[in-house]
C-alpha positions as CSV (number, residue, x, y, z in Angstrom):
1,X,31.1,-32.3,-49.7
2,X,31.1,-31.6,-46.1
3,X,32.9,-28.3,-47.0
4,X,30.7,-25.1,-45.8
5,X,31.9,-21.4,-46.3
6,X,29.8,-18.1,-44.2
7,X,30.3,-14.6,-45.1
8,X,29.8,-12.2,-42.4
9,X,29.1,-8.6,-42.8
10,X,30.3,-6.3,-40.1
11,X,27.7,-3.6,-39.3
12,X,29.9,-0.1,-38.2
13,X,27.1,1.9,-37.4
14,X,25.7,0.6,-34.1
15,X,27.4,-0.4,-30.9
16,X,29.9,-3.8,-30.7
17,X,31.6,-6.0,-29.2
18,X,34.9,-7.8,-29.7
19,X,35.5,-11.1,-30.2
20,X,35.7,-13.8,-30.8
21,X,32.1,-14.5,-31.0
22,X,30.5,-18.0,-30.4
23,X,27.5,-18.8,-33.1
24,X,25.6,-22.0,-33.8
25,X,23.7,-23.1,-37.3
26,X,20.4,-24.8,-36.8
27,X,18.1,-25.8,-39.6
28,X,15.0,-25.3,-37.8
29,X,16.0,-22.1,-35.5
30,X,19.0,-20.5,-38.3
31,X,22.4,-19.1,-36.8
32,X,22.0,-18.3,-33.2
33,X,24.6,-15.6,-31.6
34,X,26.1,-16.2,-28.5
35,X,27.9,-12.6,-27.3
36,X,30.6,-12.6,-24.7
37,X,28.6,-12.6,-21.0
38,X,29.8,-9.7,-20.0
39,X,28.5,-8.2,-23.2
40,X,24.8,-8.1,-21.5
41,X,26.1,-5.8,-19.0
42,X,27.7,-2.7,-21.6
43,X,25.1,0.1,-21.5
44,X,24.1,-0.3,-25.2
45,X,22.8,-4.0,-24.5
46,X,19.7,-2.6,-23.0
47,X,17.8,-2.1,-26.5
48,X,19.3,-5.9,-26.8
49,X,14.9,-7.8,-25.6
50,X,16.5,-10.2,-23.1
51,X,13.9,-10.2,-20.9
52,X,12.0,-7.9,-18.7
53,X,13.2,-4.0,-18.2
54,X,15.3,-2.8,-15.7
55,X,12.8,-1.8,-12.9
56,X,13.4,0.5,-9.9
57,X,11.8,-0.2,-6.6
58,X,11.2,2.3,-3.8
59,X,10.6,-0.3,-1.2
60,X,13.4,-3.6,-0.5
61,X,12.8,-6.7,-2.5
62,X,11.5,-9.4,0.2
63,X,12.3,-13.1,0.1
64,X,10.4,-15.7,2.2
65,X,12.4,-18.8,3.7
66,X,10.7,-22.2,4.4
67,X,12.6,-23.1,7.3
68,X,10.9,-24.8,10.6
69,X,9.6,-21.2,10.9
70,X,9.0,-19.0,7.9
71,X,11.8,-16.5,7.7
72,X,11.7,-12.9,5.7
73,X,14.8,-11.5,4.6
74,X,15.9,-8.7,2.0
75,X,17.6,-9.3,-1.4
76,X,16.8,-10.8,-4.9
77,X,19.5,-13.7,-5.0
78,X,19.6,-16.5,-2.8
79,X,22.0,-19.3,-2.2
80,X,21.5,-22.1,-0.6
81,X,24.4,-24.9,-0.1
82,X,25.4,-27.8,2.1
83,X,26.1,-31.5,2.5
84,X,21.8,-33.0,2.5
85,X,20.9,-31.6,-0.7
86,X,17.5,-33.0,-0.2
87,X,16.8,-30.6,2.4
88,X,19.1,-27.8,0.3
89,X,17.1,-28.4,-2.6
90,X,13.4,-28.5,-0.4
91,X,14.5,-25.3,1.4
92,X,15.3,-23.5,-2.6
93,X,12.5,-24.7,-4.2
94,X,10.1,-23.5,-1.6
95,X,11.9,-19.3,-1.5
96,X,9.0,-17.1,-2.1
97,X,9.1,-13.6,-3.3
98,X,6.9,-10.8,-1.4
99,X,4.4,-9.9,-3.7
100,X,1.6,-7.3,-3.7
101,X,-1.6,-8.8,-2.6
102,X,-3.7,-9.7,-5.6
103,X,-0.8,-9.9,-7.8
104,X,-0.6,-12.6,-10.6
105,X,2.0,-14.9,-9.5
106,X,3.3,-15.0,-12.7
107,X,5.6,-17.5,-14.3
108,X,8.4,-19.4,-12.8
109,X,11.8,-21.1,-14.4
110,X,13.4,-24.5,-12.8
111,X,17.2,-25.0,-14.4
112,X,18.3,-28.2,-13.6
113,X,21.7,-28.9,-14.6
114,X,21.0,-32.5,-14.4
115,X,18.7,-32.6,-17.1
116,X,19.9,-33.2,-20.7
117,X,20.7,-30.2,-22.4
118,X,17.0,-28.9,-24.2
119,X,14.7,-31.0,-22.7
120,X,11.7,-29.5,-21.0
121,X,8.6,-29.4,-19.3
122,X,6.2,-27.1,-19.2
123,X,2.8,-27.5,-16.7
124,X,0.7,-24.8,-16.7
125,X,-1.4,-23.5,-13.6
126,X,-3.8,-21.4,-12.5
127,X,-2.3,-18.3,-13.2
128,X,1.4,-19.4,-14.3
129,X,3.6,-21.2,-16.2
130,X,6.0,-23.4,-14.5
131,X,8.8,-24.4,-16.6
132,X,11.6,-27.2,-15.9
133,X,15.1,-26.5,-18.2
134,X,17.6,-29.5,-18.6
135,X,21.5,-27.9,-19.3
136,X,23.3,-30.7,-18.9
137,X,25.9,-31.3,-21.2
138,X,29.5,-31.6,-20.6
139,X,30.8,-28.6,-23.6
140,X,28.5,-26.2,-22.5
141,X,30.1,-22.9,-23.3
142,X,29.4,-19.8,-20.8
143,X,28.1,-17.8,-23.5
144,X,25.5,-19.8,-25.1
145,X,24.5,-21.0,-21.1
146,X,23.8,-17.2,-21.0
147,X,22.1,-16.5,-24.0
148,X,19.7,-19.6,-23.4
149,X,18.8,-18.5,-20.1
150,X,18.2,-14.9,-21.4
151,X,15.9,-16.4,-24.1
152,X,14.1,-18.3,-21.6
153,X,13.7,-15.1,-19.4
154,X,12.1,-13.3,-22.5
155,X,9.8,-16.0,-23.6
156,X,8.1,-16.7,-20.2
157,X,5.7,-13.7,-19.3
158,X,5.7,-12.2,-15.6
159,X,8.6,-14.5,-14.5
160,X,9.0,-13.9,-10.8
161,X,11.5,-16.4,-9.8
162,X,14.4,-18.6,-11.8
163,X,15.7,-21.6,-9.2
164,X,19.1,-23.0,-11.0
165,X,21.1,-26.0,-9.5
166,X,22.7,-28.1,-8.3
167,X,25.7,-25.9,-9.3
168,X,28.3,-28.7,-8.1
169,X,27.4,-30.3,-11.1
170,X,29.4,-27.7,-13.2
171,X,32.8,-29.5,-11.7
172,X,32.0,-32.0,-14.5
173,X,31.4,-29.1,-17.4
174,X,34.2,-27.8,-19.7
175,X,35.1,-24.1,-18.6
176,X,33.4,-24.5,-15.0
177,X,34.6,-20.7,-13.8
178,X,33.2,-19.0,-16.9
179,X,30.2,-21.1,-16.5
180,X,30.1,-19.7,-12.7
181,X,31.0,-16.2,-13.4
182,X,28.3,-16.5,-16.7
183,X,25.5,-17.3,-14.0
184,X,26.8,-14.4,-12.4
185,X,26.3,-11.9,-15.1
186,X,22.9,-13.6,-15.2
187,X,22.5,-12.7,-11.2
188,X,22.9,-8.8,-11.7
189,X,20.7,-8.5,-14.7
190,X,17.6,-10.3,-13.0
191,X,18.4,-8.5,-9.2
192,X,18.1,-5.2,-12.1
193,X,15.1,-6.4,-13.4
194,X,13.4,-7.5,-9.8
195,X,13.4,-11.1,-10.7
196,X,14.3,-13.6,-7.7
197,X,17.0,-16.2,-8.3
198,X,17.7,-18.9,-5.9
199,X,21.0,-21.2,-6.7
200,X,21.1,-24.2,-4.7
201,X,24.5,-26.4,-4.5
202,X,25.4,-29.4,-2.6
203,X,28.8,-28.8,-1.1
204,X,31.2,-30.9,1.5
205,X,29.5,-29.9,5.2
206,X,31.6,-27.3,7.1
207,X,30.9,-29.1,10.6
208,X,33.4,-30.8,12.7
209,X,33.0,-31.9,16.4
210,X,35.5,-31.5,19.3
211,X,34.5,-32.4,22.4
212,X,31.0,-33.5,21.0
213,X,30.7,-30.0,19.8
214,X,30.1,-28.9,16.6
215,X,32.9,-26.5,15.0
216,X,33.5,-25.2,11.8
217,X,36.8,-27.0,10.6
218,X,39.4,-24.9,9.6
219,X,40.2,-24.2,5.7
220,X,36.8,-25.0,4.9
221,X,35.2,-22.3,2.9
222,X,31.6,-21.3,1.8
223,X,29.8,-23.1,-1.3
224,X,30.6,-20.7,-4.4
225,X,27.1,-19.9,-5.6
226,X,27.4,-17.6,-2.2
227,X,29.8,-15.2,-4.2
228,X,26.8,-13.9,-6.3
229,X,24.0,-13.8,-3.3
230,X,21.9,-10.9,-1.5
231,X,21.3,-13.5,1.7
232,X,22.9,-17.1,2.0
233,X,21.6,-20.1,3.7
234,X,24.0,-23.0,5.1
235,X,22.4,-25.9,5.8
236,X,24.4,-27.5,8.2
237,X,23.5,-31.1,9.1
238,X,26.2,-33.9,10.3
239,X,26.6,-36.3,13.4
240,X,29.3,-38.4,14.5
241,X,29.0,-41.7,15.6
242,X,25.7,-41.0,16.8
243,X,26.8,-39.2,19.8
244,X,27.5,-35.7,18.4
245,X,25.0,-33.8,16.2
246,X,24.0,-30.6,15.1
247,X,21.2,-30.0,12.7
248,X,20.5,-26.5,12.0
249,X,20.4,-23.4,8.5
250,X,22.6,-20.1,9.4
251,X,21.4,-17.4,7.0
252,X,23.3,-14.2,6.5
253,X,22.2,-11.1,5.0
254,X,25.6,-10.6,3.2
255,X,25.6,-7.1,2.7
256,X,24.5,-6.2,5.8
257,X,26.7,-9.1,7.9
258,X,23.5,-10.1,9.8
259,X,23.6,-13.1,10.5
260,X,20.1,-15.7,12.2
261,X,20.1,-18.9,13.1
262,X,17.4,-21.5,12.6
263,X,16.2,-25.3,12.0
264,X,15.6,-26.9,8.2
265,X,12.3,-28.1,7.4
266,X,11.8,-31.7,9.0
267,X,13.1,-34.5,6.0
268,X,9.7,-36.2,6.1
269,X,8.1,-33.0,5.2
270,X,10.4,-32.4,2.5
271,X,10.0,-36.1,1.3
272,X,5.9,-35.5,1.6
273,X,5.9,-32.3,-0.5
274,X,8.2,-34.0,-3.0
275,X,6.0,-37.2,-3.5
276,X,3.0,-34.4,-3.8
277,X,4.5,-32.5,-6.7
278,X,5.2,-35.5,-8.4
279,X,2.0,-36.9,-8.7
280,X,0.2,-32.9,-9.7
281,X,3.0,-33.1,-12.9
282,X,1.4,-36.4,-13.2
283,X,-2.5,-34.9,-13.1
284,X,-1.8,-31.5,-14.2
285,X,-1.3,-31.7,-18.2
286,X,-4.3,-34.3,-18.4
287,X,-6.7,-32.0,-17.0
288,X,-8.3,-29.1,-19.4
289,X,-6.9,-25.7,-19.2
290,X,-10.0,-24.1,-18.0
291,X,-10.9,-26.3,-15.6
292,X,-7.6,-25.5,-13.2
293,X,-9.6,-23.3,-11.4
294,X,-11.8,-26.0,-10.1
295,X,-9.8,-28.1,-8.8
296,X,-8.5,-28.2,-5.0
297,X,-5.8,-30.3,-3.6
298,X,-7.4,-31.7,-0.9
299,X,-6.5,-34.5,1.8
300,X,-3.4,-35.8,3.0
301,X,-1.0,-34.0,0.4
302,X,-3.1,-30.6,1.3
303,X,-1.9,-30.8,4.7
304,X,1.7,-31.1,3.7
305,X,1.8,-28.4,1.6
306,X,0.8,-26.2,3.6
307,X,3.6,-27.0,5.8
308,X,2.5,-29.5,8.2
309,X,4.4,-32.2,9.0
310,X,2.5,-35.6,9.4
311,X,5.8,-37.8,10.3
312,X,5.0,-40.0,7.0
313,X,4.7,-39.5,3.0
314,X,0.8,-39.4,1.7
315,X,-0.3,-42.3,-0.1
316,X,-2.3,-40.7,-2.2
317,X,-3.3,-37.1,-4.2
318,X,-6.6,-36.4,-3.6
319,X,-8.1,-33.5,-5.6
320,X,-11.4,-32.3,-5.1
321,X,-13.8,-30.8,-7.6
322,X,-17.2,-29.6,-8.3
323,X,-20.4,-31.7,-9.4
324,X,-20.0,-30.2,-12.8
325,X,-16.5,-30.8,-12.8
326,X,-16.8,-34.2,-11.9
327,X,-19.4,-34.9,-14.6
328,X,-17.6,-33.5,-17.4
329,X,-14.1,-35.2,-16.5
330,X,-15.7,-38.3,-16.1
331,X,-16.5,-38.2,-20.4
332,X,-12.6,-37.4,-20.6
333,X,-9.8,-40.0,-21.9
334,X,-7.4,-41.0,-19.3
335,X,-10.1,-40.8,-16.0
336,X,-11.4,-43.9,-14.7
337,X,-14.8,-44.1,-12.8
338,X,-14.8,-45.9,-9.9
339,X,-17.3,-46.8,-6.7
340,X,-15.9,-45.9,-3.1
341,X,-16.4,-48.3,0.1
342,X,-19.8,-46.8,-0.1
343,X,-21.6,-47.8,-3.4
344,X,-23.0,-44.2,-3.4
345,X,-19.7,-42.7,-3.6
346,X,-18.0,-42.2,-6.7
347,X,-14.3,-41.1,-7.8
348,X,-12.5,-40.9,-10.6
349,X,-8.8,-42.2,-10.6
350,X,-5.9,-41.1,-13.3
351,X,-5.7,-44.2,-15.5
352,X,-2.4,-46.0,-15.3
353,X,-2.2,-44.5,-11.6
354,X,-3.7,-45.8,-8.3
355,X,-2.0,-42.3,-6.9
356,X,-4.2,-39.9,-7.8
357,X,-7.7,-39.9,-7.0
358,X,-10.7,-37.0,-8.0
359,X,-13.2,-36.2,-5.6
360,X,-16.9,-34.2,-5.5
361,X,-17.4,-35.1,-1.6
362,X,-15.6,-35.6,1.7
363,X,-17.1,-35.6,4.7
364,X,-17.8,-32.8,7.0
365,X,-17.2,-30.0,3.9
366,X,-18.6,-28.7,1.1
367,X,-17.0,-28.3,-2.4
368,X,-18.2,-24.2,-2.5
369,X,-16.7,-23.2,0.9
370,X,-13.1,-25.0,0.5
371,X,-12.9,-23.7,-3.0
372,X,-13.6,-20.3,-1.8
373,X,-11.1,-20.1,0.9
374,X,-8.3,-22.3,-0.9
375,X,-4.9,-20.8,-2.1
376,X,-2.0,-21.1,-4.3
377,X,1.1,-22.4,-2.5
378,X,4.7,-21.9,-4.1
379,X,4.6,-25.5,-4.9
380,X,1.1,-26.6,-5.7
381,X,2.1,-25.5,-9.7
382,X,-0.8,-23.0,-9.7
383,X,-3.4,-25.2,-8.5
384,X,-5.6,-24.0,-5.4
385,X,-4.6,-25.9,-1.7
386,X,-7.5,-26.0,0.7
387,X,-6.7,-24.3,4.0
388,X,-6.0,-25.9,7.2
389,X,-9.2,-25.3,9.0
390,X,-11.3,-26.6,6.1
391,X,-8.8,-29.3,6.6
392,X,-9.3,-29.5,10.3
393,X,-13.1,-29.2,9.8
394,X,-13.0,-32.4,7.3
395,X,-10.6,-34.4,9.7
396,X,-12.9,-34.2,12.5
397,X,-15.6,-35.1,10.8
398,X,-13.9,-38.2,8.9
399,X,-12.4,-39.2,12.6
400,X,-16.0,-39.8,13.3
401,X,-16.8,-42.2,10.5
402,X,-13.9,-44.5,11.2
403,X,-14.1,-48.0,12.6
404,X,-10.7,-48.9,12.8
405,X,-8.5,-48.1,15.7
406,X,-6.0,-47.6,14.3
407,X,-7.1,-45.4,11.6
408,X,-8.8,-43.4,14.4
409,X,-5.1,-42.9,16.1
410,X,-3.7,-41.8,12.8
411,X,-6.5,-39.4,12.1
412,X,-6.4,-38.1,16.0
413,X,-3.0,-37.7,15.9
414,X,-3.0,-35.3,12.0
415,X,-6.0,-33.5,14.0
416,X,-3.2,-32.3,16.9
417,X,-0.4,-32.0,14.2
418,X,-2.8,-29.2,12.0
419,X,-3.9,-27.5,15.5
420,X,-0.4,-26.8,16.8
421,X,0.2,-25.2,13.0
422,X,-2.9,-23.3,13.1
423,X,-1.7,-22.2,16.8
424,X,1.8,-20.9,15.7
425,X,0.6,-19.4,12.8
């Protein structure tokens, strides 16, 4: 009964490939394909629709580094390894391509090899859709790993940027060096097709210490996601006995062999952006489509996205929104109304959360100025970010409205924290 027999007709009149070839039968979905990797790079296998077209560029693909300082370097593929992998995975999630001004942002493609092979999520923004890709699962062959990712490139429009890790966890997969050099086929056909891909994997450090200073020991080689990149970035953190330390990112232009040296992104920032992107997946597919646009994240978790450090992790996700907007959500499921210290102030609050918290006033701004200065940041999901000196402006006039010490401290001490950012900016 289980007995199941296929017949295959072999088409002779169109290009090929030898095999053997890897298929699957699905009920819903029928027999998916998978070709050999290196299949997608023959010349016929352009007609084949994985994804956008090759695309020539007169000018350098630009990447954008979120290290202490912002960093620009040249290339499409980016690797990013060490021993912290939260600030390894901060520093890949945050890689920004240069794009025209004005441009859509387009959509962007998070493979997490974590994640339980086919689950996803999908938020959409302003103007993108962000998707998150599980691929764990330990038989995972290199050429349906390649086809999925190619379907994934074709179905999302405008894709700009594909972030895949953490590739140690492919030490744990069946066939981990076809996997690897799969991902690399993968790597040339996006770099053809001007789509940035940053590979992030958490690797043994590098750093040793003689005499209290840092060395590279010997026989320790680079993370292997380097092997495909345009630029590399080693995060190199480590200490010894708390007397020795070193604490810095080397990046190297690998083609070129130039090589810059700077410091990560402070791990309380990192922690702060993460809480903050949690709680918008949280908001984000509650809210209506069309009413993205008017809403601005506002507050505490504004400030850290834009890349200020405030030493702690907000408590809260404040969002802030029109009049209108604030009358019509308040008539939606899954919005509670609620009265502020003031009785005249009202807010709505995500039900089931005490996180996440909507707005239509803070003190010292108005709703019409911060929306018309605010921004997408590449970790907001598509959602507008106020700007710093709207946020500067609202902090100095909330700092007057306190009564509390110590609240005053903590509100003088963000009001020097966003000035010194606005200063080296």
């Amino acid at each position: 009964p289980f007995e199941r027999r296929l017949i295959v007709s072999k088409h002779r009149f169109g290009p090929s490939d030898f095999g053997p070839h890897r298929f699957s039968l699905d009920g819903a979905e029928g027999m998916q394909v998978y070709p050999r990797p290196s299949a997608w790079l023959e010349p016929w296998a352009t007609a084949v629709p994985a994804g956008p077209e090759p695309t020539e560029r007169k000018d350098a693909p630009m990447l954008v580094l979120p290290l202490r300082e912002s960093l620009l370097v040249t290339g499409r593929v980016v690797a990013v390894y060490g021993p912290d992998l939260q600030r390894v995975h901060g520093i890949a999630s945050g890689i920004e391509p240069v794009t025209p001004a004005g441009a859509p942002r387009g959509s962007e493609l998070y493979v997490d090899l974590a994640v339980p092979l086919g689950q996803r999520e999908d938020i959409v923004g302003d103007d993108r859709l962000w998707r998150r890709l599980g691929l764990a699962h330990p038989y995972l062959s290199a050429h349906r790993l390649l086809r999925i990712l190619l379907d994934e490139v074709r179905a999302l429009s405008a894709l700009r940027r594909v972030v895949i890790g953490d590739l140690n966890a492919l030490r744990s997969f069946w066939g981990q060096d076809g996997l690897r050099r799969a991902l690399g086929v993968f790597c040339i056909l996006m770099r053809g097709r001007d789509v940035a891909v940053v590979l992030y994997e958490s690797a043994p450090t590098r750093v040793g210490f003689n005499s209290r200073s840092p060395i590279i020991e010997p026989g320790m080689g680079e993370a292997q996601a380097v092997d495909f990149a345009d630029v590399s970035v080693e995060v190199m953190s480590d200490s010894v006995g708390g007397f020795a330390t070193t604490n810095k990112v080397v990046v190297t232009q690998r083609r070129e062999g130039v090589i810059m040296v700077s410091a990560p992104p402070e791990a309380s920032l990192l922690r702060a952006r993460a809480r903050v992107q949690e709680r918008l997946r949280m908001v984000l597919p509650r809210l209506p489509s069309e009413l993205l646009r008017e809403v601005v994240v506002f507050g505490s978790a504004a400030i850290v996205l834009r890349g200020v450090d405030l030493g702690r992790v907000p408590n809260d996700l404040d969002l802030f929104v029109s009049d209108d907007t604030f009358e019509r959500l308040s008539a939606e499921k899954g919005f509670e109304l609620h009265a502020g210290s003031d009785p005249t102030l009202r807010f709505l609050r995500l039900a089931g959360s005490i996180s996440v918290e909507l707005w239509p006033q803070f003190p010292g701004v108005a709703f019409g100025e911060v929306s018309a200065t605010a921004s997408v940041t590449s970790e907001s999901f598509g959602v507008q970010v106020a700007t710093l000196p709207m946020l500067l402006q609202w902090k100095r006039a909330h700092r007057a409205l306190r009564r509390n010490a110590e609240d005053d401290a903590k509100d003088q001490r963000d009001i020097e924290r966003i000035e010194r950012a606005l200063r080296e900016s």
